[in-house]
Backbone bond lengths (Angstrom), bond angles and torsions (degrees), N, CA, C in turn:
res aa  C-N    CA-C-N  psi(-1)  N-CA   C-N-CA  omega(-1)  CA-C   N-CA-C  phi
1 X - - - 1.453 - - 1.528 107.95 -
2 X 1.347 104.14 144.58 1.995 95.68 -166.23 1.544 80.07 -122.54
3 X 1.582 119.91 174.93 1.299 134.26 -177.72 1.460 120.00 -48.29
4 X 1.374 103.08 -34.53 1.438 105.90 -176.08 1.714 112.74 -59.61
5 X 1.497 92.14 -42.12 1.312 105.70 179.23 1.706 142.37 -59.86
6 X 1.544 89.90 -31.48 1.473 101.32 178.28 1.105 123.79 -70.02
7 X 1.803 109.56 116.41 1.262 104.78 -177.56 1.505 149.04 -75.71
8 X 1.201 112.51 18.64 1.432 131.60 -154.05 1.466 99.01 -117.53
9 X 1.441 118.88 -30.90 1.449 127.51 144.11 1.084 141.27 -20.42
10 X 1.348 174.18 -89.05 1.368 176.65 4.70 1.185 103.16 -119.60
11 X 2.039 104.01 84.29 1.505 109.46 177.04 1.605 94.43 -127.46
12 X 1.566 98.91 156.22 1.381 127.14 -178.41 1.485 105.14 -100.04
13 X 0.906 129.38 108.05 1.826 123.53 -168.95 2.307 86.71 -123.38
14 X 1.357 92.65 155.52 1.120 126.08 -163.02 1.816 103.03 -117.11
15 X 1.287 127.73 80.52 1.479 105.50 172.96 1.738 121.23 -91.99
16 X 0.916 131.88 128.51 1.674 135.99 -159.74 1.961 111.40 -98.04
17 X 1.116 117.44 118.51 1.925 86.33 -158.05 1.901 64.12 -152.11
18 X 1.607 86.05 157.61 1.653 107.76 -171.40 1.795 100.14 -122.47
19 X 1.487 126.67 -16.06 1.198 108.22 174.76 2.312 79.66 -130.71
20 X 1.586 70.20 178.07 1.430 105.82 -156.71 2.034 102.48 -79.62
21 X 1.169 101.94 -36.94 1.286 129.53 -168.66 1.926 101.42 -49.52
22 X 1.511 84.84 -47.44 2.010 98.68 -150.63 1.493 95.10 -91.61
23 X 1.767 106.55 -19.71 1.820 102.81 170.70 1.633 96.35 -58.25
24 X 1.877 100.41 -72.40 1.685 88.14 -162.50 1.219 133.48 -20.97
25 X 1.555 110.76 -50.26 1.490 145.49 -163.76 1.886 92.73 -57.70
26 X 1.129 104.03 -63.00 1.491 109.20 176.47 1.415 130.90 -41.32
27 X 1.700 91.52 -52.22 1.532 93.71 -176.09 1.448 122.65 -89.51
28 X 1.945 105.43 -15.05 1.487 103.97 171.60 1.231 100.73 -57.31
29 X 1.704 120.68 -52.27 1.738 105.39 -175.91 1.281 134.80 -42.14
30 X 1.761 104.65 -52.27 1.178 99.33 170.56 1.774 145.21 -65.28
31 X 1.462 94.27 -14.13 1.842 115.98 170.51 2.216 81.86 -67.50
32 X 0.955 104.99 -78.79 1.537 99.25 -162.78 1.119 125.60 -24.89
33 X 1.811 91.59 -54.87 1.680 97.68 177.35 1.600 112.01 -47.21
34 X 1.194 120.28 -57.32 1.556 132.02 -176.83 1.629 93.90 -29.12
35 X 1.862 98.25 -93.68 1.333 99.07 -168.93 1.650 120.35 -26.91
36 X 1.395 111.22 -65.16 1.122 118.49 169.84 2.167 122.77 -11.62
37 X 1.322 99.19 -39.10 1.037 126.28 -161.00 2.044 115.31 -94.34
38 X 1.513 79.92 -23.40 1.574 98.62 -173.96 1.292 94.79 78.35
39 X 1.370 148.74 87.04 1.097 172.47 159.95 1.288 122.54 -105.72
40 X 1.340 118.96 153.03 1.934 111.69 152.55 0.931 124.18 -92.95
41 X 1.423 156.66 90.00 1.045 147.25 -157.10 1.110 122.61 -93.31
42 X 2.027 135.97 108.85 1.036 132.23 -143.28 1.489 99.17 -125.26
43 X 1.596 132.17 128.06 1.304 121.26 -162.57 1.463 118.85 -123.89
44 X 1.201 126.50 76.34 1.798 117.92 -158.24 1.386 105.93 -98.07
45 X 1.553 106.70 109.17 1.590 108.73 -172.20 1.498 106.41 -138.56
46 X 1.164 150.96 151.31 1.231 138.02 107.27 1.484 126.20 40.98
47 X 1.228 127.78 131.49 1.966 116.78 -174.03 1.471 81.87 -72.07
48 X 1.457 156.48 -94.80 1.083 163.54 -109.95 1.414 94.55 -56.92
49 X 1.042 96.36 -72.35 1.831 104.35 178.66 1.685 132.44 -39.48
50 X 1.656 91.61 -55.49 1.293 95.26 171.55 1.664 113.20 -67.81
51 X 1.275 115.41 -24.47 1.740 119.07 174.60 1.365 94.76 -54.52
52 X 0.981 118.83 -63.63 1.941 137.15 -162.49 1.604 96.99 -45.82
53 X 1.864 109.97 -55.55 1.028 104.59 -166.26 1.531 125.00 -83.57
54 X 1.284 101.81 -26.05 2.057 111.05 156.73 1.393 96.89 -53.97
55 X 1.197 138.14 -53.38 1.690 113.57 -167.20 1.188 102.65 -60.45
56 X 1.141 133.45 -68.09 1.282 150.69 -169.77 2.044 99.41 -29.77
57 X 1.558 97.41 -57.23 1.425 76.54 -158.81 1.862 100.04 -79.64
58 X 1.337 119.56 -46.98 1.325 96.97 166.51 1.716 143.96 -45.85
59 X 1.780 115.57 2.39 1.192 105.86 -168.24 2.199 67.57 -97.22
60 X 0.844 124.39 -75.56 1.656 133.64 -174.63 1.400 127.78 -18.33
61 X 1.433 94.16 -37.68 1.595 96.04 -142.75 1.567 93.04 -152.59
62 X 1.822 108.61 175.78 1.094 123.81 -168.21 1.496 99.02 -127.11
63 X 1.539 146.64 94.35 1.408 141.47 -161.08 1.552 92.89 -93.90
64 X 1.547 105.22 121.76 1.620 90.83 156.58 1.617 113.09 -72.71
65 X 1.031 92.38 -179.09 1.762 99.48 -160.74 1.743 96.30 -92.18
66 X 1.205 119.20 -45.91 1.343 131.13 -175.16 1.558 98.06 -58.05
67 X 0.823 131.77 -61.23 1.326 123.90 179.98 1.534 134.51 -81.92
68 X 1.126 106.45 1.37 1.796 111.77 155.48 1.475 119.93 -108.78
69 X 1.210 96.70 144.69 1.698 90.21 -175.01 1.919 84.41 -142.31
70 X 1.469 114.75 142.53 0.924 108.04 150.73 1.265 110.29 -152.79
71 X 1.770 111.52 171.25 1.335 100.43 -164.22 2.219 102.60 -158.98
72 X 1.411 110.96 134.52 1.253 113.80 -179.73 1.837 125.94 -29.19
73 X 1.093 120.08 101.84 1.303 105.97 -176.19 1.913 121.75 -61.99
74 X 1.595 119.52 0.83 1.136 117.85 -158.12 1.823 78.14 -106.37
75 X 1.468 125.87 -37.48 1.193 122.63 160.59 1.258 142.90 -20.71
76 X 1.364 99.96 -69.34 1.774 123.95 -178.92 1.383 106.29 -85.06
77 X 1.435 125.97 -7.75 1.457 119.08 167.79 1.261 125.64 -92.78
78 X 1.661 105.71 -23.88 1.477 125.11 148.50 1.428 127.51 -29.60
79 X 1.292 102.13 -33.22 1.323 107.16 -170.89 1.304 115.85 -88.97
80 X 1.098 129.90 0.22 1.689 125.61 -156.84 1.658 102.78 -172.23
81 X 1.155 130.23 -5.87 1.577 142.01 153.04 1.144 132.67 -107.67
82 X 1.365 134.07 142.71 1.518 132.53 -163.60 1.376 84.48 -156.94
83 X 1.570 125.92 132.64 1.238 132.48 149.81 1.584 123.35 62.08
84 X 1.542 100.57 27.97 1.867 103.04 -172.73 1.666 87.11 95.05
85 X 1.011 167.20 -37.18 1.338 164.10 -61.58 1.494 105.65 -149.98
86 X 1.443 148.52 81.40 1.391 131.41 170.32 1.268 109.58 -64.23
87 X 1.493 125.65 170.37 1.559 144.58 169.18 1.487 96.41 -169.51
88 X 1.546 101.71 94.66 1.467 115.11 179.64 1.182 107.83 -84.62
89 X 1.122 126.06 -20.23 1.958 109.82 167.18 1.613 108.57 -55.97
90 X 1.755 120.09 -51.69 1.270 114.09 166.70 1.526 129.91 -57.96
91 X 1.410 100.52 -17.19 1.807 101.34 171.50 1.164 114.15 -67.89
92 X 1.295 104.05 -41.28 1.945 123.40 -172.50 1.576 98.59 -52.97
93 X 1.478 98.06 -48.93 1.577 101.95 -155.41 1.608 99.38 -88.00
94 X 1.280 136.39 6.87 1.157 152.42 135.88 1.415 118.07 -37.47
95 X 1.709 96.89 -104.39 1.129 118.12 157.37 1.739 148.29 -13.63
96 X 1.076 94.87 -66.09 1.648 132.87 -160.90 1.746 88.32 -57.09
97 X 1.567 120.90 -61.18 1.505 123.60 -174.17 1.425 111.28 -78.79
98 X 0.985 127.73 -16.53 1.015 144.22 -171.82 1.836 106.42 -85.87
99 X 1.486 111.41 -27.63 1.361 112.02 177.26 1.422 108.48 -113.75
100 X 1.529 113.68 -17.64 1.736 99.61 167.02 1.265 107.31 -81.83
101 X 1.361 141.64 -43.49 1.294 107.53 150.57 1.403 157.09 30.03
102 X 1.768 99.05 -114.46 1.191 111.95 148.02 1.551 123.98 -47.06
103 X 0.869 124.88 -60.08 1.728 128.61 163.60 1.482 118.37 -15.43
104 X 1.305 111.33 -39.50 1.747 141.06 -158.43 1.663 84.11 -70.01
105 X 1.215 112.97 -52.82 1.775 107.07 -172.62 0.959 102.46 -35.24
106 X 1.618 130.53 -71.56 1.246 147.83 -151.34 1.178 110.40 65.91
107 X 1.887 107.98 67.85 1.302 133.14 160.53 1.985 97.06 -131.92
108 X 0.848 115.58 134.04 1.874 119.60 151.42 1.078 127.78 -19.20
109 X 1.495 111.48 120.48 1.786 94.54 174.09 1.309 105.48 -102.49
110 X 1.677 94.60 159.70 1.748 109.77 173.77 0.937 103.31 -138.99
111 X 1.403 119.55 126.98 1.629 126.55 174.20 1.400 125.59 -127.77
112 X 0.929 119.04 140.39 1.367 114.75 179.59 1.807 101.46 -129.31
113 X 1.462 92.01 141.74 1.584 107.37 -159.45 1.620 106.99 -134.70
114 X 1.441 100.92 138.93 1.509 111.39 154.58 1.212 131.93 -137.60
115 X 1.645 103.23 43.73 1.321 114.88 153.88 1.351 127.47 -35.52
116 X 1.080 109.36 -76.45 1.418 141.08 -174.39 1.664 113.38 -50.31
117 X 1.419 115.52 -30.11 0.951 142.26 -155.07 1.732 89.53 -88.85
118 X 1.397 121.74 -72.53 0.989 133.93 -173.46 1.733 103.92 -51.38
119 X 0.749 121.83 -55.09 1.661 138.63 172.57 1.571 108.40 -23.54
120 X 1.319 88.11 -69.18 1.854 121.05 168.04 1.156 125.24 -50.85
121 X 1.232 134.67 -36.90 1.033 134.72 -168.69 2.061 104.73 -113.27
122 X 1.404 106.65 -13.66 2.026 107.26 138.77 0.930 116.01 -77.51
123 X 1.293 134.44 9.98 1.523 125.11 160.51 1.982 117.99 94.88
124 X 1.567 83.53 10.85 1.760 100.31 178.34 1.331 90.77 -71.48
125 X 1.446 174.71 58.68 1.148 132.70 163.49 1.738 134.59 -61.42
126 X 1.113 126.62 -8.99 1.246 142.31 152.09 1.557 114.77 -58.32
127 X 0.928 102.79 -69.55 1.632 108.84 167.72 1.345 114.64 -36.99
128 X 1.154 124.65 -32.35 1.765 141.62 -137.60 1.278 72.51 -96.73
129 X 1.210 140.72 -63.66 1.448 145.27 -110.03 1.604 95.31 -128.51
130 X 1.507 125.90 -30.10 1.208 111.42 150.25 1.929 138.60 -72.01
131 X 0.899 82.93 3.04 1.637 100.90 179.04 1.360 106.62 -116.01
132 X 1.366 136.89 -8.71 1.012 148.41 152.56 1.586 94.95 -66.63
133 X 1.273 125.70 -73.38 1.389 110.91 174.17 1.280 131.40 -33.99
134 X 1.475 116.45 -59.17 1.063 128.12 -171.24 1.470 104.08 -51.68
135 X 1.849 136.50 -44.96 1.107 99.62 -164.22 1.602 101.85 -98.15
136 X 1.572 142.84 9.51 0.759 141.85 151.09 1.780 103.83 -43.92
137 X 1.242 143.86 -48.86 0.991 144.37 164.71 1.615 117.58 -48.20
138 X 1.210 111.91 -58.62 1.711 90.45 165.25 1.573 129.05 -108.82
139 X 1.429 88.95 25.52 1.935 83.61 144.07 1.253 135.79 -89.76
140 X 1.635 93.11 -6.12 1.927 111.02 155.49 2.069 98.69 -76.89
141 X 0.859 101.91 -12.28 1.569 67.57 -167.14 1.546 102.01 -118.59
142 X 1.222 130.47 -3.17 1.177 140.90 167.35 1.638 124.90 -98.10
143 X 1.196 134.78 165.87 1.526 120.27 -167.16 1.852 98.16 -120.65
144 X 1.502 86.59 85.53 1.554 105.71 -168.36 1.918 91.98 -96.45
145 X 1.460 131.85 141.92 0.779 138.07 177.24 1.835 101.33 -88.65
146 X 1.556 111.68 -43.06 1.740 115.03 -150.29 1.362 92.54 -157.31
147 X 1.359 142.91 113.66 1.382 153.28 158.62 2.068 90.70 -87.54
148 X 1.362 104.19 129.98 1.558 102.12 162.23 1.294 110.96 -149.07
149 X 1.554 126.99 139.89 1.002 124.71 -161.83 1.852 106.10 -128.96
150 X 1.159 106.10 146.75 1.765 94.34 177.78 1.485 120.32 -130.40
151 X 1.226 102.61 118.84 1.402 92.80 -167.30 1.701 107.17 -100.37
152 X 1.211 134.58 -174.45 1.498 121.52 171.35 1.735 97.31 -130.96
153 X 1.192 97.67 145.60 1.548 107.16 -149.00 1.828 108.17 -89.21
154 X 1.377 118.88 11.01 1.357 124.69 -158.06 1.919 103.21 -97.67
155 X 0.861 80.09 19.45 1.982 92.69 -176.80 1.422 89.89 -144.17
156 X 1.346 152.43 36.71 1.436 114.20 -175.23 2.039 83.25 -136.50
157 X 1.088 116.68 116.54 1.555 142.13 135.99 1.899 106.51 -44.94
158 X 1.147 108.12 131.91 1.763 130.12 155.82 1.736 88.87 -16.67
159 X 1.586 112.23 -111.00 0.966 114.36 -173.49 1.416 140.21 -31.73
160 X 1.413 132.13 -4.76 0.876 164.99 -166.06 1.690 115.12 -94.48
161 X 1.218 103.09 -75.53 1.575 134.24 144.68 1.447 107.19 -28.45
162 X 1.173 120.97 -69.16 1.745 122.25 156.18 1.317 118.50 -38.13
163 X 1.368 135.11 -32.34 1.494 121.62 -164.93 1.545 90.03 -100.75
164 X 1.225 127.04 -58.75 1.528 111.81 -172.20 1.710 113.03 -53.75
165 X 1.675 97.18 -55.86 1.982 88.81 167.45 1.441 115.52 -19.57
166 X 1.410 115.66 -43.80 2.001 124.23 -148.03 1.483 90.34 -69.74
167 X 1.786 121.06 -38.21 1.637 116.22 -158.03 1.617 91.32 -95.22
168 X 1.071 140.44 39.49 1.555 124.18 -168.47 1.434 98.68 -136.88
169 X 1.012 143.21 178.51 1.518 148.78 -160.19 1.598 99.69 -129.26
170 X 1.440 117.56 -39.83 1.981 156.58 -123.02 1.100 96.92 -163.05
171 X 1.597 114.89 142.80 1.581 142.24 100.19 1.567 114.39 -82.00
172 X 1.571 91.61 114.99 1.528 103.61 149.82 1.311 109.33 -71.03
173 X 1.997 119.03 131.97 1.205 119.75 152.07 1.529 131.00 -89.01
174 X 1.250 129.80 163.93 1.474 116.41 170.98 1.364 104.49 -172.71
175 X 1.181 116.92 -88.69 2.014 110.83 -172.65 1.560 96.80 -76.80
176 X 0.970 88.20 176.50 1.908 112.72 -178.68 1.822 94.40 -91.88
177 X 1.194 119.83 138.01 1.300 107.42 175.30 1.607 91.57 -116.02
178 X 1.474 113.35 149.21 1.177 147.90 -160.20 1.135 112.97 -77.55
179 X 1.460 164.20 130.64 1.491 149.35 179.31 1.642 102.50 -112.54
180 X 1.077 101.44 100.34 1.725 112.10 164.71 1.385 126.32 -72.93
181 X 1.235 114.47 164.51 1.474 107.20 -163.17 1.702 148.95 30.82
């Protein structure tokens, strides 16, 4: 069992990846590990991704159904963002049923998200980074095993790199990232 894994933990890890390929690769593992674990495994990404990552787990693996959940990240941001714009009472009221819920099993959640990501990369970075807060806040209050978030590193400045580091617990490592110019 590696850090990510331990469930007694409630860490927010940050993985940084420049092609698309070495995310999948990442996050099919980490959905496995979960299940593996008897976990919930909750996946808010992008259609591309989540396409990438349904192949992935059906060419591999056998997902029970009860324990994966995934869901559009341009969706669930719909709900509670407008224009760079938070309204965390509507996140709450998003959110909030949406994680007692799952909770109700009384198995761990693990999620991996690109909310934030999407946010970030329209040029919200404030936004990015307040919703980064926000769920640092209820992974204290929920019985989250692994919050992971992925950002892609082709927009990110030094200082920049510094502010998301600040909301993360973790760096996930994995590909070599490339130095251009």
């Amino acid at each position: 069992m590696n850090a990510l894994t331990a469930p007694a933990m409630r860490r927010h890890g940050v993985y940084f990846y420049q092609h698309s390929d070495f995310l999948t690769k990442r996050v099919h593992d980490f959905v496995l590990e979960g299940v593996a674990l008897g976990e919930t495994v909750v996946v808010v990404a992008t259609e591309e991704h989540r396409k990438a990552l349904r192949r992935a787990l059906v060419q591999g693996s056998a997902i029970q159904k009860t324990a994966y959940l995934d869901m559009d990240a341009e969706e669930y941001l719909s709900g509670f963002c407008a224009g760079g714009v938070l309204d965390k009472d509507r996140y709450l009221a998003v959110v909030t049923p949406f994680l007692t819920q799952v909770q109700e099993s009384g198995r761990p959640i693990r999620l991996y998200g690109e909310g934030v990501t999407v946010l970030w990369n329209r040029g919200f970075r404030q936004a990015a980074l307040e919703l980064e807060q926000w769920w640092n806040e209820l992974i204290r209050q929920y019985r989250f095993s692994t919050v992971l978030c992925g950002y892609g590193v082709e927009a990110q400045t030094a200082e920049e790199l510094v502010d998301v580091l600040a909301m993360h617990s973790h760096v996930c490592l994995g590909e070599a990232i490339e130095r251009t110019g």
